[in-house]
Structures are given as C-alpha cells and as structure tokens.
N, C-alpha and C positions, 0 to 999 in steps of 0.2 A: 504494500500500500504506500503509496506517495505522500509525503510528510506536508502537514496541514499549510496552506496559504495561509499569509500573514509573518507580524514580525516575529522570531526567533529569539532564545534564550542566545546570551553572547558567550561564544565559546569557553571554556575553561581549560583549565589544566596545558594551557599550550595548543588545543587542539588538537587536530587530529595524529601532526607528531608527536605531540607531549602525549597523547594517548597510547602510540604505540610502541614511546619508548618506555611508558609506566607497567603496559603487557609484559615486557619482559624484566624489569627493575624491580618491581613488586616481588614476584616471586625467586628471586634472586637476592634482594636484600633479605629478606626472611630465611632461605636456606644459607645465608652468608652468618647470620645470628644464628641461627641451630651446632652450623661448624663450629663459630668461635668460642659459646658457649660451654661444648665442649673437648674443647683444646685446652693444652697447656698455659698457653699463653694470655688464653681469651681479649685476643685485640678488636677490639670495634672496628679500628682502621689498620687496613690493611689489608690482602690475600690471607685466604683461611692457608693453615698448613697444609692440608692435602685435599683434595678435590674427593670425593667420594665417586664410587663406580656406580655402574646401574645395577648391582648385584646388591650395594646398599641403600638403593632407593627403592625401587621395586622389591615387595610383598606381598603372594598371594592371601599371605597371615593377615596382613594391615588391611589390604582391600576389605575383607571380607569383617575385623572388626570395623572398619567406619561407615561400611552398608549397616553394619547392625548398630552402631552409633544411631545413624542419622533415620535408622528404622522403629529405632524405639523413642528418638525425639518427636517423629511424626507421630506415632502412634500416642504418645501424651498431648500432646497437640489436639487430635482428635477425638480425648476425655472430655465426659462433661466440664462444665466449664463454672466455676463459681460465681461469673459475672459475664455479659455478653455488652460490653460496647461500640458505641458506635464513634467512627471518626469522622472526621472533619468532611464538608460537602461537597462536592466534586464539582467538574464544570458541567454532568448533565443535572445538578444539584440533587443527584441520590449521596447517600450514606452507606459506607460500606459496613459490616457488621461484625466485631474480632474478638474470639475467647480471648478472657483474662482468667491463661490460666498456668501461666509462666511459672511464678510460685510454688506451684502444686507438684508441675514435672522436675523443678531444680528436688522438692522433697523425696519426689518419689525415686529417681535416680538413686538419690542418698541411701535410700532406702532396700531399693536393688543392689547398690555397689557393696552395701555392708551384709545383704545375706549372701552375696558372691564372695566378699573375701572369706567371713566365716565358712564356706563349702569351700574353699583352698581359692579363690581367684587372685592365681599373683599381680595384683597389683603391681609390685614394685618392679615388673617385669618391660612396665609400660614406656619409661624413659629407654630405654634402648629402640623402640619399637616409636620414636618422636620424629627421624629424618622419614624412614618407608609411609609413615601416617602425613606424614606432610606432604608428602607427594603425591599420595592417591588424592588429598584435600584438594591441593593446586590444579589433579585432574578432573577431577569433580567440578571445581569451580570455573573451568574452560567448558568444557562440553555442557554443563548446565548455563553457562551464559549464551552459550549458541545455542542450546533450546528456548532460550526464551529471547532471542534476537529472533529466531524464526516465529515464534508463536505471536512477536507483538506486529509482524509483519501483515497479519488477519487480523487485529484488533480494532475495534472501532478509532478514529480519530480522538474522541471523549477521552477514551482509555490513554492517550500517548502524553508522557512527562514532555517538557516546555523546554530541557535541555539535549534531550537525546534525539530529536528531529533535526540533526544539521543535514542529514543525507548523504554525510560520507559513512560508509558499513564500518569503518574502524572505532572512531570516537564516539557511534552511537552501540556499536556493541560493549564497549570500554562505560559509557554511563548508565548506559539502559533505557531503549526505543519504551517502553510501557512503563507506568506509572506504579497500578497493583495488580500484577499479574497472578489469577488465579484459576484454579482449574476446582468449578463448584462453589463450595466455602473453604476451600485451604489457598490462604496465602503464602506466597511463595516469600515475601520479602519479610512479609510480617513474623512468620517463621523463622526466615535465617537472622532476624534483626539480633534476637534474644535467646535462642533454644539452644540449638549446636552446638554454637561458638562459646557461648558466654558460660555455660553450665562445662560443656568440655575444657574451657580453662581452669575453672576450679579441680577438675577432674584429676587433670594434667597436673595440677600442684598438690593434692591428694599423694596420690602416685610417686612425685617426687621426694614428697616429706617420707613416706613407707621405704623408700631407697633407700634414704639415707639413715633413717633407725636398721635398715639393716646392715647398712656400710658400718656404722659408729657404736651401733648398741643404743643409740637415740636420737630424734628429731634434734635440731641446732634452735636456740631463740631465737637466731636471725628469722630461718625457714617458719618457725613457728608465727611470728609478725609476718612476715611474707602470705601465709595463707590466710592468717587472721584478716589478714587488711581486706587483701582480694574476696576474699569470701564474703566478707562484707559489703565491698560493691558490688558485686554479682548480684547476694540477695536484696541490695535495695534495689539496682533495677528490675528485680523479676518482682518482688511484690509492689512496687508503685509501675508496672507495666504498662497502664492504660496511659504515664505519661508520653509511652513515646509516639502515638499515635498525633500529637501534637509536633512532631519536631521535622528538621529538615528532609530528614533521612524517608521520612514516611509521605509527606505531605506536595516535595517536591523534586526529588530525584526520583528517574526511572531506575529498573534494578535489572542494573546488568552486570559487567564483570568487575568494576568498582566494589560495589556494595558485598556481591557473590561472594570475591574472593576476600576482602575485610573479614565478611561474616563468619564463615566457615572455616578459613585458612590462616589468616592475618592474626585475628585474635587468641585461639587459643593457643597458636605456637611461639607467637612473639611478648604476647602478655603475660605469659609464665616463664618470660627471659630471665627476672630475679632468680625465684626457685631454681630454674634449670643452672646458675650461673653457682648458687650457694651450691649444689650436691657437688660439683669438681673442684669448688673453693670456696673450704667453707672460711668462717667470716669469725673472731671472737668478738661477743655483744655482752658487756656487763650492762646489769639493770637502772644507774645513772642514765645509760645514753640509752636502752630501750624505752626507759618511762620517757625522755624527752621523743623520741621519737614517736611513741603512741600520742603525744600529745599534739606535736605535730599532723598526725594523722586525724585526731578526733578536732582540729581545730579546722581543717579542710571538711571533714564529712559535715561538721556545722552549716558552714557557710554552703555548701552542695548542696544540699537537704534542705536546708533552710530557703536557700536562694526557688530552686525547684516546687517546695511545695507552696511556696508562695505565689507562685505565675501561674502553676495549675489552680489551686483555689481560687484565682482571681477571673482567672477564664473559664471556670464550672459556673461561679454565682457571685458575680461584683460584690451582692451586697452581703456576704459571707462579714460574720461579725469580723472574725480575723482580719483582714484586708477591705473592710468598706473605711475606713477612717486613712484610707492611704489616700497621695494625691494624686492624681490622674490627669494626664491632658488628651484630650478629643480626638477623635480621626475625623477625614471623611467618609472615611469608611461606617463607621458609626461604633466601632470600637475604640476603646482606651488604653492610652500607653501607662502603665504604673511609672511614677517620677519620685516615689521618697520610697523607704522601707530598704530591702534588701537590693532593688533595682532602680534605688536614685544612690546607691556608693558607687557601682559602678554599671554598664551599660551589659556584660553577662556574667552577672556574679557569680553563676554556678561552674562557668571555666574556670573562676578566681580558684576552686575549692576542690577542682579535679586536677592543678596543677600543683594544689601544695598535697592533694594525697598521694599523688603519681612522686614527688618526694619524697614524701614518706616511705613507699614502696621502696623506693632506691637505697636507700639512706641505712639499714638491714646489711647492706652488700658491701659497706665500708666504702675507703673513696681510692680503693688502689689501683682501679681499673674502670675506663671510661662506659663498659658493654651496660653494666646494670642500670647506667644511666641513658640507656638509648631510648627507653620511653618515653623517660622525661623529654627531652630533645625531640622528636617525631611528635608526642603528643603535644607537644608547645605550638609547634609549624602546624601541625594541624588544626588547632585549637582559634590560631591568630588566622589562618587561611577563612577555616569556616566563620567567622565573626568578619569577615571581608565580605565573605559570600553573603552574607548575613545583615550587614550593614544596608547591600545594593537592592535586595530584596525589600528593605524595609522601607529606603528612601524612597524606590518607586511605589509602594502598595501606601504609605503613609504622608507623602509629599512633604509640604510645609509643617506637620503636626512632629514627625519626623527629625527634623532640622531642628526643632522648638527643643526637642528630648535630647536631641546630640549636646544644644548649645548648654542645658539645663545639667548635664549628667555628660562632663569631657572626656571622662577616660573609660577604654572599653574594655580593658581587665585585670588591668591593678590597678591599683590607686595608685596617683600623681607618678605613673611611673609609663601605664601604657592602655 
C-alpha cells in the first residue's frame, strides 16, 4: 500500500543511512558488551579479545528455550486479565483495548522459575547459554520485523504511524510502517513493550546471582543491590502498566525493528551488563558505601515514581484531590500543561530519576572499569534524544501554550544544569 498523501513525520535517526547503519551497530554493540563482559579485561572500548565462532552462537538448546521463553510470555499474556484498558484514540477515533496484566505474569514466572529450580532447573546454567540466546533474540527480532513490514503493507492507512511512511523499505522497516499491529486482540508491541524483555532481565540476573553462590559459596552485596534495584524497576513498571499506554513508544512510533529488537534483544542482555560484569569481577562493597548507594537509588525511585504518578493522575481526573491544587496552563487543544509540582522543577522529571537510579545501578560495580557504566552513558543519549523528540512533538501539538511552559519551567532534566 502507498504511504498516505500529505505532510510526513521529519526523518530521524539520520534516515535512511543512519537507519541502516543502526541495522547493523545495534546488534553489534550488544554482542560487543556480552564479549567484554566476559573477558578478562572487560574494556568498553576497544576490540573484544577474541571474536566468537558460529559454533558459539548458534544453539539448537537456546533456540528452543527462547521459543519456550516467549511461548509462555504469550500465553500469560493471554490470562484473564485483572483490569482491561483502554488507550489513547486513534485517528479513526476508536480505542484500542489492552490487559493489565503485566504484574500477574512477572509473578507467575517467579513462581514457575522456583518450582523449576526446586525439580533441579539449573539455573545457574543460564549465563553460559547468554551469547547463543542473544543471537536466536537478534534473529527473532529480524525476521519478526519483516513480518510485520509485510503485514503493515495491507493495513489500512488509519493503522500506519506518522514516522514510518517515508517510502524508503529500509528506514520504514528500521521504525515501523504500522502503529498497533495486531492479529485479533494480541498486540504485538504492547506485548514486547513489557513481557519478554523486561521480566527476562530480571530472569537473567536471577541466574547470575545463582552462579555466582555457586562460584563463591554466596551471592556478593554488590550483585545482591544489583538485582534489588532492577527488580525493583521491572516491578514498578509491570504493576503501574497501564502507564505506558500513555507514552511515546505506544502512542506514536510504529513497531518495527527499532522497538522489536530494544524489546526482546537490547534489554535483557544489555540491562543485566552490571550483574553479568560483577560474576567475572567481583567488586568489594562495605555497608558505608552500600547504605549510600541505596540511598542514592531510593532518592531516584522518589522522584520517578513521584514524577510519573503525578502526570498519570493528572491525565485520569484533573480534578483528582492530589493534583487539582496544581497550576496549569491551557492548550488549544483543550488540554492542560501541569507548571508547579513535580513538572514545574523541571520539564521530565521522571528522566531526572531514571538517571540517578541507572547510577545507582552502576555504582555496585566500583569505578575501575568504564563497561558497568555503559548504561548510564547510552541511557543518558537516549534519554536527552527522546526529550528532543519530545520537545518537537509538543511544540507543534501545543503551539504558543507550549512556549508559555518552556519559558515558565527552563530546564528539561536537571536542574540549572540541563
């Protein structure tokens, strides 16, 4: 189908060569972190020691657990569902309809992993088994973006994201020609946003902290803050779920091999860099600099939390006691910008509060090596990127109401700094 007349979203990421040199960079940098992680040396920069064969990527083993990964994440998926909402309205101004039941399957997982280790499931078996699983993921995540590059090809016009119609095949299969590609009621993006990825990283760090009690005879404080933390953001985004039906990712990017391969492939091998980094070096952490660093941590989740459920409550019911006493300024659109509370310190207070826990995260790993810090780094460019993207979206959909909030609230995510 012929990509809709009229004007076009303005290219990103470079276009369609920044597109297709991200095709190959993406999965590349992430197997370049798996190596380094486990090396000797663990250098962020630089050539990994040895280049791995296709004898160590290739696993009929691996194949066959990530079909059954991503068989049983479907299949929670498609449990009743404790809460069924609806998101944001489309341009044929229908509402699409999405279990909240994110929560439910992060529990039930748990709950299967632990009567699988009690019947003998070596866990700890799984860190070995992290290059061959990353690679079936990165194949997964090709061959499923060509399926839904072909599938949004019969989509109606309605259905097609605002970014992914330039009409070159490369850049629109790299962001994603369809908006919420579904087959029935199973969404395909709304699924990989949360389930797979996000539950298979805690998985992943599970598995590494089990490694290494049986390398040492016990888990390290580092590793144990390392999975405390993450497990903790995993489970606030699976139980506030319904917030992300609100957010870029849902609302206005198409889901093609961007999102695909973040979701499934990106996050749970690169987000458990810490973990993977403490089993081959480990870290000593006396509880002086653990308490500081919990506190570190617990002073980001505030401001995240805080910042986030503030914007949700304010866009459920204005006049919510919580957030009616806040100050607002007007759109034309007939919606209101919040200007004091959490989002008149700064313009996305909740980046403030995922970059000082992406901190914390690091800070476990000591500072004698730059790799534990690569999250921090990548999650910053991306953080500053999407508050770009972020800004250009609002100036046009909010015009002068917009400007009013920029000039009101100057800095966009730290204070007096950026």
């Amino acid at each position: 189908m012929a990509p809709p007349e009229g004007p076009r979203a303005p290219l990103e990421f470079g276009g369609p060569l920044g597109a297709a040199a991200l095709l190959l960079l993406l999965p590349a940098t992430m197997f370049h972190l798996l190596l380094a992680a486990r090396s000797g040396p663990a250098r962020l920069l630089g050539p990994p020691a040895s280049l791995p064969g296709l004898e160590a990527l290739w696993s009929p083993r691996a194949l066959l657990l990530w079909l059954a990964w991503l068989g049983l994440q479907a299949a929670l998926y498609l449990l009743p569902a404790r809460k069924v909402a609806e998101g944001q309205e489309l341009e044929d101004k229908s509402r699409l309809r999405y279990p909240i039941n994110g929560f439910q399957a992060l529990v039930l997982t748990a709950l299967l992993v632990g009567l699988g280790v009690s019947a003998g499931l070596p866990l700890g078996a799984l860190p070995e088994m992290l290059l061959p699983l990353a690679f079936v993921a990165t194949l997964t995540a090709f061959i499923f973006s060509l399926f839904l590059y072909m599938k949004a090809q019969v989509a109606p016009v309605s259905a097609l994201a605002p970014g992914g119609i330039s009409g070159n095949p490369i850049y629109d299969f790299f962001l994603g020609r369809e908006l919420n590609p579904r087959i029935c009621f199973f969404d395909f993006k709304y699924f990989c946003e949360l389930r797979p990825g996000l539950i298979g990283w805690v998985l992943i760090n599970l598995a590494l902290l089990v490694k290494e009690a049986e390398l040492r005879g016990s888990p390290s404080l580092a590793m144990w803050l390392v999975n405390g933390f993450q497990l903790l953001y995993v489970g606030d985004a699976l139980w506030h779920e319904e917030a992300i039906l609100t957010t870029m990712d849902i609302t206005h990017d198409g889901f093609g091999f961007m999102l695909a391969f973040g979701d499934i492939a990106w996050v749970p091998f690169t987000y458990s860099l810490q973990a993977q980094f403490l089993l081959r070096h480990p870290q000593p952490l006396g509880l002086p600099m653990a308490s500081a660093i919990c506190l570190i941590n617990a002073i980001g989740y505030y401001i995240f939390r805080g910042a986030n459920s503030q914007k949700n409550t304010f866009r459920k019911n204005p006049s919510d006691p919580r957030v009616a006493g806040l100050e607002t300024i007007s759109t034309a659109t007939g919606r209101k910008l919040l200007v004091s509370g959490w989002w008149g310190m700064v313009r996305h207070p909740n980046y403030l509060g995922d970059l000082i826990m992406a901190l914390a995260w690091s800070l476990p790993c000591g500072v004698s090596h730059l790799l534990p810090y690569f999250y921090l780094l990548y999650f910053t460019a991306l953080l500053v990127h999407r508050e770009a993207r972020d800004e250009r979206q609002c100036l046009q959909k909010y015009g002068l109401a917009w400007q009013e909030y920029c000039r009101r609230v100057p800095y966009r995510i730290v204070p007096y700094i950026y």
